[in-house]
N, C-alpha and C positions, 0 to 999 in steps of 0.2 A: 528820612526815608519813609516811604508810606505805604500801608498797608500791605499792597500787592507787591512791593519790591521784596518786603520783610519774607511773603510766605513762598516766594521764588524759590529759595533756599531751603526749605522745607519739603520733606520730602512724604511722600500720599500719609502713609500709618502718622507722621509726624501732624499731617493737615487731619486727618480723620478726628485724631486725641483732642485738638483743639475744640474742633464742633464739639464734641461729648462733653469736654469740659466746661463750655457753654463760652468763652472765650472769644471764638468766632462764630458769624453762622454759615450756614449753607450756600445763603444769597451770596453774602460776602466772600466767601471761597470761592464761589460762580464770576463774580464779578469785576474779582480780581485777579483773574485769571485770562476772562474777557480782553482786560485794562492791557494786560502785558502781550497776547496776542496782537493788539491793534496799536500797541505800540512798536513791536521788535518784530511782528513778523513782515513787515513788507520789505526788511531785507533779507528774507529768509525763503521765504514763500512753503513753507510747511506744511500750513491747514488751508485746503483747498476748497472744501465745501465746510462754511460756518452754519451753525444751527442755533446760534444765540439767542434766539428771542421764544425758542423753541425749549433751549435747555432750562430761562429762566420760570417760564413756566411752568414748566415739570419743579424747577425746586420749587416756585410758590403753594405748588398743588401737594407738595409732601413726594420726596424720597424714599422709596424703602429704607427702614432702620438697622441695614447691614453696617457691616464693619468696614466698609469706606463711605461709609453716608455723607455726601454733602463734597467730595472730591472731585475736582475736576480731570477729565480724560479725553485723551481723542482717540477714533479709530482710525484702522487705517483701512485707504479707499481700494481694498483688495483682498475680498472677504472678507466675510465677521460683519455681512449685511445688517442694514436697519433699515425695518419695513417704512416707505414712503420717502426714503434717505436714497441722494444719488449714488449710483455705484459703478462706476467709469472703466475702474483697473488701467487708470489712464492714457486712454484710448479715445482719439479722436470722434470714433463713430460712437462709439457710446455717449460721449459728451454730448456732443450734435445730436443723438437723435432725446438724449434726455431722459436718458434709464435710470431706471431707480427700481429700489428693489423691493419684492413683495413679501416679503415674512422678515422677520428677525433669523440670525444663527442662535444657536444656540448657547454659544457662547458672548454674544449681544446679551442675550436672556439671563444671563448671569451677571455677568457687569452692573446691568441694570440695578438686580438681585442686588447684588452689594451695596447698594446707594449711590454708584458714583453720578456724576451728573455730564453727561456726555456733550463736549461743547464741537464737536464735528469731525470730517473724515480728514485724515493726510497725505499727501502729496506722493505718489508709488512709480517708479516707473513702466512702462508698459505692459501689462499682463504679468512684472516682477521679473522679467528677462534678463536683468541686466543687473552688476553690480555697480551701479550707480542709480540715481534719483534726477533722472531729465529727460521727462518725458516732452515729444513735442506739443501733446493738448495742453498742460500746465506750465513748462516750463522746469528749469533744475531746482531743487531744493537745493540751499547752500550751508556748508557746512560752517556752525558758529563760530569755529576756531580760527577760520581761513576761507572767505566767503568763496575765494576762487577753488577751492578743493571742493570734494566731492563727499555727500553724508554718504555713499554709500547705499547698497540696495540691496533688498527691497523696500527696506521699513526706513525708509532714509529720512522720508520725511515725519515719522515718529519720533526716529529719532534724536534730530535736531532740535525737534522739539522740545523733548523732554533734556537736552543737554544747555538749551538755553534758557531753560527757567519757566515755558512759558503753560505747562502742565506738569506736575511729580511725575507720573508713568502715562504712558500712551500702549495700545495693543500694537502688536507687530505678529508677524508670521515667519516661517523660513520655509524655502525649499531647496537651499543648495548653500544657505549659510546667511538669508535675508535679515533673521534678528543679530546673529551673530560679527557676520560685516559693518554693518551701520555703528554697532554697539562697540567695536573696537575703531571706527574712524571717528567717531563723536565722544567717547570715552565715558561709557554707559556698562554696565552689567547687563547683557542677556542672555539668555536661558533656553535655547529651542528644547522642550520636553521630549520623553522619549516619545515614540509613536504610538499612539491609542492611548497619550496622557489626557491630553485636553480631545473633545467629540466635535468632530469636522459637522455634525447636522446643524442643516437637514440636507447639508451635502454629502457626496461620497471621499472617496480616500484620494485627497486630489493629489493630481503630477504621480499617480501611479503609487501614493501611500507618502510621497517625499514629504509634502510640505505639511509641519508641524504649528500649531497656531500657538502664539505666549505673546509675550510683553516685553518694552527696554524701561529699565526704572537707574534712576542714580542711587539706588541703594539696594543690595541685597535681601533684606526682608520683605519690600515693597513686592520685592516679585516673588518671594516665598507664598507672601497672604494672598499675592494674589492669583499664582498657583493653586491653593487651596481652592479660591473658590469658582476656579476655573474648570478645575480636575475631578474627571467622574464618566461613567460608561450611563448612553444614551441606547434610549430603545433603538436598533436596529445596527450600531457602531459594529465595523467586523473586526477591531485590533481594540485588547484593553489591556494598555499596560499593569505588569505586576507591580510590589513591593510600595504602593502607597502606603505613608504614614497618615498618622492622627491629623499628625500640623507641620508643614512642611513648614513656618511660622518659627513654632518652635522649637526645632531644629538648627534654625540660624543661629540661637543667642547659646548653642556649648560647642564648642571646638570638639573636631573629630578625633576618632584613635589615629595613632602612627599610622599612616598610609603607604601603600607601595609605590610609585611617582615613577614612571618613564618619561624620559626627557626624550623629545624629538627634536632635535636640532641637526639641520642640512641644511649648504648652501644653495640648493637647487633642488626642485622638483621638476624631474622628469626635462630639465633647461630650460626652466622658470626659475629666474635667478630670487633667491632671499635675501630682504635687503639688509647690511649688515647692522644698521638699528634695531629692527625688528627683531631679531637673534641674540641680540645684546641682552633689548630686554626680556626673552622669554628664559637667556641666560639668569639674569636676573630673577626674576620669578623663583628659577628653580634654586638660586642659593639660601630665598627666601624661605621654600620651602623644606628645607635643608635645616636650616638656623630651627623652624617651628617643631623640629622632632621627626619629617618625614624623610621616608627612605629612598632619596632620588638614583635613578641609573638611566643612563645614555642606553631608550633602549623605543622602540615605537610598531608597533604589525607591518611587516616587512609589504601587507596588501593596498597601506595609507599611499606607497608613489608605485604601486601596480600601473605600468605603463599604459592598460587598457583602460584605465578607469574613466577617464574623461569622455572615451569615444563611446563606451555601454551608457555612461550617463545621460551622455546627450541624444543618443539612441534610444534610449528609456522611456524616455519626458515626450519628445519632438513629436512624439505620435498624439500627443495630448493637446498640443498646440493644433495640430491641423485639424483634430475634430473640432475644438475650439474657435477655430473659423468657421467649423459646418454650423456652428452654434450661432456665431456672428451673423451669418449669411440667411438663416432660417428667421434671426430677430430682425434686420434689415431687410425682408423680403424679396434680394435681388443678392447677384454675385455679386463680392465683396471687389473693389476698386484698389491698385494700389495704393491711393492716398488716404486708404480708409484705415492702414496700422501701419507700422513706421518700418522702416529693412529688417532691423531686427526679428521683428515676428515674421515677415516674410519669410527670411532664412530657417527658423526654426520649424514653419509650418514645411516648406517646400522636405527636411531635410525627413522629419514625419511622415511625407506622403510618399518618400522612397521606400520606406518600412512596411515588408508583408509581414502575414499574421504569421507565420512559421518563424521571422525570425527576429519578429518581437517573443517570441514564446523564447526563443535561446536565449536572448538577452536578457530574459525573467531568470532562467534556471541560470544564468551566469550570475546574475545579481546573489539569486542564493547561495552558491557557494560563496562568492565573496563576502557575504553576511556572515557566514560560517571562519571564514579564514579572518576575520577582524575580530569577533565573539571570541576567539581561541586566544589571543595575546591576553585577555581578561580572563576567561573562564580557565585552559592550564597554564598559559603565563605566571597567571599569581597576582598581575598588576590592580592598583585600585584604580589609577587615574594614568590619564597620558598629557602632558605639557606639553601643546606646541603651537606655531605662532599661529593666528589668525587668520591674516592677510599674510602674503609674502611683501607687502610693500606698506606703506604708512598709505593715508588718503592721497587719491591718488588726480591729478587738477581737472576740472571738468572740462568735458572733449576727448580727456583720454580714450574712450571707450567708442569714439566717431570713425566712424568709416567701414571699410573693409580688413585694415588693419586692426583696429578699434573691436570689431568684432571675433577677430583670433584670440585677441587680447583677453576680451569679457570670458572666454572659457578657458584657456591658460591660465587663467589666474588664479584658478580654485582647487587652489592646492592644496586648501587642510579641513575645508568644510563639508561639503557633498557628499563624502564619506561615511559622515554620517547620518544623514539625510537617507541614503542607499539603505542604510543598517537600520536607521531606527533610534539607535543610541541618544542618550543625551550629552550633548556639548554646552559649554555657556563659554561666552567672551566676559574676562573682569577687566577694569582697566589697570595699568600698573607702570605704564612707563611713555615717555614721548620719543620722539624721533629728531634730530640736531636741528631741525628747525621748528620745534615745540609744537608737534602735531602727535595725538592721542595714540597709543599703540597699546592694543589689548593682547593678551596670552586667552590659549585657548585651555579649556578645561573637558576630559572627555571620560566618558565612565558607562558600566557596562550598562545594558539595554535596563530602562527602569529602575536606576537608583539615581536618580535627581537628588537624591534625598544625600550623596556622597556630594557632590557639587555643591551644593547649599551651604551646607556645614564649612566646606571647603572653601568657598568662595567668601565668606563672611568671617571666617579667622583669618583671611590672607586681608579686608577689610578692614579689620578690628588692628592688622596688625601695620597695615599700610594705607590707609583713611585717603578715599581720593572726591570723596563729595564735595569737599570744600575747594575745592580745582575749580578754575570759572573760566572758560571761553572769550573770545574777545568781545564777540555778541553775548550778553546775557542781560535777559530782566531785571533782575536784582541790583 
C-alpha cells in the first residue's frame, strides 16, 4: 500500500501530528491526496472545480503554521467564497457565464489561518434546494457506499468526499439539515453549530438566519478543532452565540455528566412514514445511551411534528430565492430564461414571489414563538439532549427527488431537521448503525441553543464507545 492509500485512513488532527512530527510533509499530504482524487473521483464526481496546481504552490510558498498546517480540504461550492475561485452554487447560468468570486469569507480566512491546504470546491446541488447532490450543471454526486444512491444535500458532495477517503474533512453548511443529511447517508459526524457560532461575513444572515456554516469530518475531534478555529464574532455579525469554551478540542477527549436524553421515536411525521431501520437504529442508539449512565425517556417538544411547520418553513426561505433571482438577473444583465435554473428554483422563487411584506412579517413572529415553544422542552423540561432519527428514510436512490412528485417529496421529507435551523439550536448526525441493505444511518443529536459543547462531549463517548471510522464504503481510497 502506498503512501496516499495509508493516509486515506487517517484522519485531519491524525495527518496535521504527522507533518509536525516531521514524518510526513505538507507536499506530500497535498499530493497525496491529489493521487486519491484522480484516482476515485471520477466515479464519484465530488470535487467540481480542482485548484491543484494552485494549492501546490501555496504549500511550496509556506503554509501558515496553524494547527492543521499542511492538511488537505475542500470547500464546498456554495459559500465560504474564495476570492478569484469559481462559485456556481451549481447553477447553469453561473457556470456559463464563469463567476467567481471576489473576496474570501471569512471563514475561507480562517481555514486558510490554520494551515490547511485547500485542493478545491464540491459538487452542491442547485442553490442547496434540495436534499439530494444532482445538479443539472455538474451532474449527481454518488454516494460511496451505493453509487446509485444519493450523498445527499447540500454538502453531498463534501461529503462523499470526505467518506471515501479522498480528503480527512471537507467544509459543508446547513440550512434545513444540509451538513446533517449528507452526514447520515455517507456515515460522517456532522455538526451544524448553533446560530451566530461560526460568522456568515462578509455576507448577511442568509435564508433568513437558517443556514449555519461547519464541516463533515470522520471523526469527532476533527470537527471539534475545527470548530475552534472556525468560531468567533466578526465586526458587524448580528447573532453571536453564547457558552463558548476554551477548546471545544478539548472537550471531546472526557465523557459528559449523566445527561437527560429524550427519545423521539414515531412512526410517522405528519404521514411521512419512518422507515422501520432507521427507528431501530435510533432505538439502538438510545439503549447505548442507556448502558453509558444516561437517563433516557420517550419524550421530544410536542412543536418537532407541529403540522404547520413545513409550510411557515417554506414560506420563510422562498422569499430568499426570488430576490435571489433579482440578484441572478441584475449579474446576467437581462431576465433570467427558464433554462437558466432548473424547476426546482423556479418553484421556490415563484412560491416567494406570492409572499407580501405583511405576511412575511407573520411568518417571522410565528417562527418566534415556535423558537420559544422548542427552547421550553430544554429550558423547563429539564432535558439535555433529544434523540431522534435523521432522515426518516436510509439514502434514498437518485431520481427520487425528480419531477413533480420528486418535489412534494424533497419537502416532506424534512422531518427532524429544519427544526432546527428555524431555532438556531445545534444538532449534529453521528453514524451508528446501517439499514438491511448496509446503507449508513445516523441518529440525530440536538441540544439547547449554544451548547455544542454537550454534543461534542456526547458524540465522542458514543465514538469511543462505538468506533465507526474504521467502516469503509465500497468506493474508498485506501
Amino acid at each position: 500500500m502506498g503512501m496516499s492509500e495509508e493516509l486515506a485512513g487517517v484522519d485531519a488532527i491524525g495527518q496535521a501530528a504527522l507533518v509536525r512530527a516531521g514524518e510526513v510533509s505538507a507536499a506530500e499530504l497535498t499530493e497525496a491526496a491529489i493521487a486519491r482524487i484522480e484516482a476515485v473521483d471520477g466515479r464519484l464526481n465530488t470535487v467540481i472545480h480542482r485548484r491543484f496546481d494552485k494549492a501546490r504552490r501555496e504549500v511550496a510558498d509556506g503554509l501558515p503554521d496553524g494547527p492543521f498546517h499542511g492538511v488537505p480540504i475542500l470547500l464546498k461550492d456554495l459559500g465560504c467564497e474564495m476570492a478569484g475561485e469559481p462559485s456556481h452554487s451549481g447553477n447553469r447560468l453561473l457556470r456559463d457565464l464563469g463567476h467567481r468570486a471576489t473576496e474570501d469569507a471569512e471563514l475561507t480566512r480562517s481555514i486558510g489561518r490554520a494551515g490547511f491546504a485547500i485542493l478545491g470546491r464540491t459538487n452542491v446541488p442547485e442553490f442547496g434546494l434540495v436534499n439530494t447532490t444532482e445538479p443539472v450543471a455538474y451532474g449527481p454526486a454518488r454516494n460511496p457506499w451505493d453509487t446509485g444512491r444519493s450523498t445527499g444535500g447540500s454538502s453531498g458532495g463534501s461529503a462523499a468526499a470526505v467518506a471515501a477517503g479522498l480528503v480527512p474533512i471537507a467544509q459543508a453548511s446547513d440550512g434545513g439539515g444540509s451538513i446533517r443529511m449528507p452526514a447520515s447517508n455517507c456515515g460522517l459526524f456532522g455538526l451544524k453549530p448553533s446560530r451566530g457560532r461560526i460568522s456568515p461575513a462578509p455576507g448577511g444572515d442568509n435564508m433568513e438566519g437558517h443556514t449555519t456554516l461547519g464541516f463533515v469530518s470522520r471523526s469527532v475531534r476533527d470537527t471539534a478543532a475545527a470548530l475552534d478555529l472556525a468560531a468567533g464574532y466578526r465586526a458587524g455579525d448580528s447573532t453571536v452565540a453564547p457558552h463558548r469554551p476554551d477548546s471545544y478540542l478539548a472537550l471531546a477527549a472526557a465523557d459528559p455528566e449523566p445527561l437527560r436524553v429524550g427519545l423521539m421515536d414515531v412512526p410517522d411525521v405528519n404521514g411521512f412514514p419512518v422507515d422501520a431501520d432507521v427507528n431501530a437504529v435510533v432505538r439502538e442508539a438510545a439503549g447505548l445511551l442507556s448502558d453509558l449512565g444516561h437517563r433516557v425517556e420517550v419524550s421530544h417538544p410536542e412543536a418537532m411534528t407541529d403540522p404547520e411547520f413545513l409550510d411557515r418553513w417554506l414560506h420563510l426561505l422562498s422569499p430568499t430565492v426570488t430576490a435571489m433571482f433579482e440578484d441572478l438577473e441584475a449579474l446576467a444583465g437581462r431576465p433570467l430564461e427558464r433554462g437558466d435554473a432548473e424547476e426546482m428554483a423556479w418553484w421556490w422563487r415563484d412560491r416567494g414571489a406570492e409572499i407580501g411584506a405583511a405576511r412575511h412579517i407573520a411568518n417571522q413572529d410565528w417562527r418566534d414563538r415556535f423558537r420559544r415553544r422548542m427552547a421550553s422542552w430544554w429550558a423547563d423540561g429539564g432535558f439535555d439532549v433529544l434523540l431522534s432519527p435523521v432522515l426518516p428514510t436510509p439514502a434514498t436512490p437518485l431520481g427520487y427527488f425528480d419531477g413533480e412528485e420528486g418535489l412534494r417529496r424533497s419537502i416532506r421529507i424534512l422531518c427532524f431537521t429544519p427544526q432546527f435551523n428555524m431555532v438556531g439550536q445545534p444538532a449534529a448526525s453521528v453514524p451508528f448503525g446501517f439499514s438491511g441493505d448496509g446503507l449508513p444511518v445516523g441518529v440525530q443529536l440536538a441540544a439547547a441553543y449554544g451548547r455544542e459543547d454537550v454534543l461534542i462531549r456526547l458524540a465522542a463517548q458514543i465514538e469511543r464507545a462505538r468506533p465507526w471510522a474504521r467502516r469503509r464504503p465500497a468506493i474508498f481510497a485506501g
